[in-house]
C-alpha positions as CSV (number, residue, x, y, z in Angstrom):
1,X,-51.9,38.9,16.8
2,X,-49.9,41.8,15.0
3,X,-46.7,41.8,13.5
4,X,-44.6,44.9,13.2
5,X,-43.5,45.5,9.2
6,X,-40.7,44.5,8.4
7,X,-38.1,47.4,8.0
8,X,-37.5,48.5,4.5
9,X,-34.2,48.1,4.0
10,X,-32.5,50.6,0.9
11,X,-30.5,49.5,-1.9
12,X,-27.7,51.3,-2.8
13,X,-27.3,52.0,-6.7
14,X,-24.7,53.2,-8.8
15,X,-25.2,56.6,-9.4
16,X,-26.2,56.5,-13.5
17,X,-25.8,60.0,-15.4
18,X,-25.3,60.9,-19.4
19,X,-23.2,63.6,-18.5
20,X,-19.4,62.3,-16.2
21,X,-19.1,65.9,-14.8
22,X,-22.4,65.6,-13.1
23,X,-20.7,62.2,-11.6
24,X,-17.7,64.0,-10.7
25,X,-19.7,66.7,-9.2
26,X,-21.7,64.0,-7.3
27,X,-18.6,62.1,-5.6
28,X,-17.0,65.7,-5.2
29,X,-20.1,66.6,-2.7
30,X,-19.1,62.6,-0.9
31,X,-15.8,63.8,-0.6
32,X,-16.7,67.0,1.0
33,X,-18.9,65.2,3.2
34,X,-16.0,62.9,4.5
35,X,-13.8,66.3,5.3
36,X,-16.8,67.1,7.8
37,X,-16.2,63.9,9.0
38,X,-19.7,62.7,8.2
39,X,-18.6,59.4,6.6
40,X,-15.3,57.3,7.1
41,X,-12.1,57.4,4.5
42,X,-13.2,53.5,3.7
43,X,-16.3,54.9,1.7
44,X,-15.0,57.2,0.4
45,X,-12.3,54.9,-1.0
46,X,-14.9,52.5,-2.4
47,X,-17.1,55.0,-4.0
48,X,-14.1,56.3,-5.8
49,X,-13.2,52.5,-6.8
50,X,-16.4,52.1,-8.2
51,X,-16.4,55.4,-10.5
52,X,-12.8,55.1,-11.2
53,X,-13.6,54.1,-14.5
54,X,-16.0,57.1,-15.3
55,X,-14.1,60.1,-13.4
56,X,-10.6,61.5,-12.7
57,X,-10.2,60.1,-9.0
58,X,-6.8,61.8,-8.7
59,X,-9.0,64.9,-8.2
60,X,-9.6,63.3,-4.8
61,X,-8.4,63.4,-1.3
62,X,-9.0,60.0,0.7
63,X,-7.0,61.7,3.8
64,X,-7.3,64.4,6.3
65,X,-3.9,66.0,5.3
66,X,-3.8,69.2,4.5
67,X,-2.6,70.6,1.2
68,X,0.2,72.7,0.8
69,X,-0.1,75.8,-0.1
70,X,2.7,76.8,-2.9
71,X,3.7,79.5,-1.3
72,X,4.5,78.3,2.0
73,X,8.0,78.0,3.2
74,X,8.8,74.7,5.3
75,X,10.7,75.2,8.6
């Protein structure tokens, strides 16, 4: 009788760099992959949890709002 493997199932890590800016750069490219609506606000919000202490995560957005541009003039 054969059994089927069993799945592999994959870790998660921290992300672990000498250098914060390639961090930031890293959780930048998560963020941009939530604005394509790729992955849900939670993750986003958990990954920036976790690197909160190694990056700037008011750099962030965590919402779909967008910016205002300075220059526009509010009805």
């Amino acid at each position: 009788m054969a059994f089927a493997p069993l799945m592999e199932v994959e870790i998660m890590t921290k992300i672990k760099g000498k250098n914060d800016a390639i961090t930031f750069a890293a959780i930048k490219m998560v963020e941009q992959l939530f604005h394509d609506g790729q992955i849900p606000a939670n993750t986003l919000r958990n990954i920036l949890d976790e690197y909160s202490d190694c990056v700037d995560t008011s750099k962030f957005r965590c919402s779909n709002e967008k910016k205002k541009d300075k220059n526009e003039v509010s009805a």
